[in-house]
N, C-alpha and C positions, 0 to 999 in steps of 0.2 A: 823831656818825654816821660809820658809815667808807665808803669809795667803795663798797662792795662794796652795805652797806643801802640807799644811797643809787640805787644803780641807776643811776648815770649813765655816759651812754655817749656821746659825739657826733661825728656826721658830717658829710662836706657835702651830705646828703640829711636829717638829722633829726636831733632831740636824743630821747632820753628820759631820765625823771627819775622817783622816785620822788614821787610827791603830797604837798603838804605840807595840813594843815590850813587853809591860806588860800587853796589850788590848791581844794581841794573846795569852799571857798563861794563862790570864783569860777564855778564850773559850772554854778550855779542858771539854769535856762532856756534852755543849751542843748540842741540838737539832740539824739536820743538815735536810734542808729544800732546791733540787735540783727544775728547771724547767724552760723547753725551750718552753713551748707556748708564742706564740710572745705578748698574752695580757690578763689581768684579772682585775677584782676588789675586793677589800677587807676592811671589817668595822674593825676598829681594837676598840675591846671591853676591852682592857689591853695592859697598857705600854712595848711595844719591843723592844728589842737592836739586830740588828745585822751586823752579819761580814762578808764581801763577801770575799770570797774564790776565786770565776772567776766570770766573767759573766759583762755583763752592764744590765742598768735599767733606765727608767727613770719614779717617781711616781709623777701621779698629783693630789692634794688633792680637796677635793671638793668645795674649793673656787677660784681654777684655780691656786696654788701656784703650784710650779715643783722643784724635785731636781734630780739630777741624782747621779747614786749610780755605783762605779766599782771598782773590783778585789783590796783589802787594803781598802776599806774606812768600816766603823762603822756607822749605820743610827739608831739612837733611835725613834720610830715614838711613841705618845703619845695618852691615850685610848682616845676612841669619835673621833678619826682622821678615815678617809675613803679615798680611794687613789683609783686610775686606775694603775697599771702596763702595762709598753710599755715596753716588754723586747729585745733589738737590741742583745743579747749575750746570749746563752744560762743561766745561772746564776745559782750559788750555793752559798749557805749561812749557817751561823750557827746564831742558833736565840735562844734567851732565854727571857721569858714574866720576868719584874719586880716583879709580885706578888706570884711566885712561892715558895714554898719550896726548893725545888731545888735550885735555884737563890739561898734564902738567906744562905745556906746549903755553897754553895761552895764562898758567898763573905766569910763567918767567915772564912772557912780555907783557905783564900788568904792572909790572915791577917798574918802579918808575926811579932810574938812574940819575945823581946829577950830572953826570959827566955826558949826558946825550944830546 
């Protein structure tokens, strides 16, 4: 793959990646967050990973940095980051916060033992 497929971009407000086949079966059971308002803002108070399902986006963070985010890509945005949403596509997502229970609940049973 070349950087370009790969989609990868990263800041010190977020990474995004292109989804790899083991990023989607990581996803099972998270949170699933839909919406078509063309525009919002959001303070992010804890670290979020998520996976766009459809949709475009494009966030701007509050020192003017921009990524845009579409259907396959993975956007980790990191807490104390603050972004505007310009969403061009309706957009659906699946998100799950870093600091959750949940979170660390389903990395241990990703964990793939040989003794199972």
């Amino acid at each position: 793959m070349t950087r370009l497929t790969e989609r990868l971009l990263d800041s010190t407000h977020f990474k995004r990646r292109k989804a790899t086949e083991d990023t989607k079966r990581k996803i099972d059971g998270w949170e699933i967050w839909e919406c078509a308002d063309p525009a919002f803002s959001y303070d992010y108070d804890r670290t979020v990973t998520m996976y766009v399902h459809k949709g475009a986006a494009v966030l701007t963070f509050a020192d003017g940095e921009a990524v845009d985010i579409q259907a396959g890509d993975t956007l980790t945005v990191q807490a104390g980051a603050s972004a505007s949403w310009v969403i061009s596509e309706p957009i659906c997502n699946s998100y799950m916060y870093h600091d959750t229970f949940m979170s660390a609940t389903k990395r241990a049973d990703q964990v793939r033992w040989q003794d199972r």
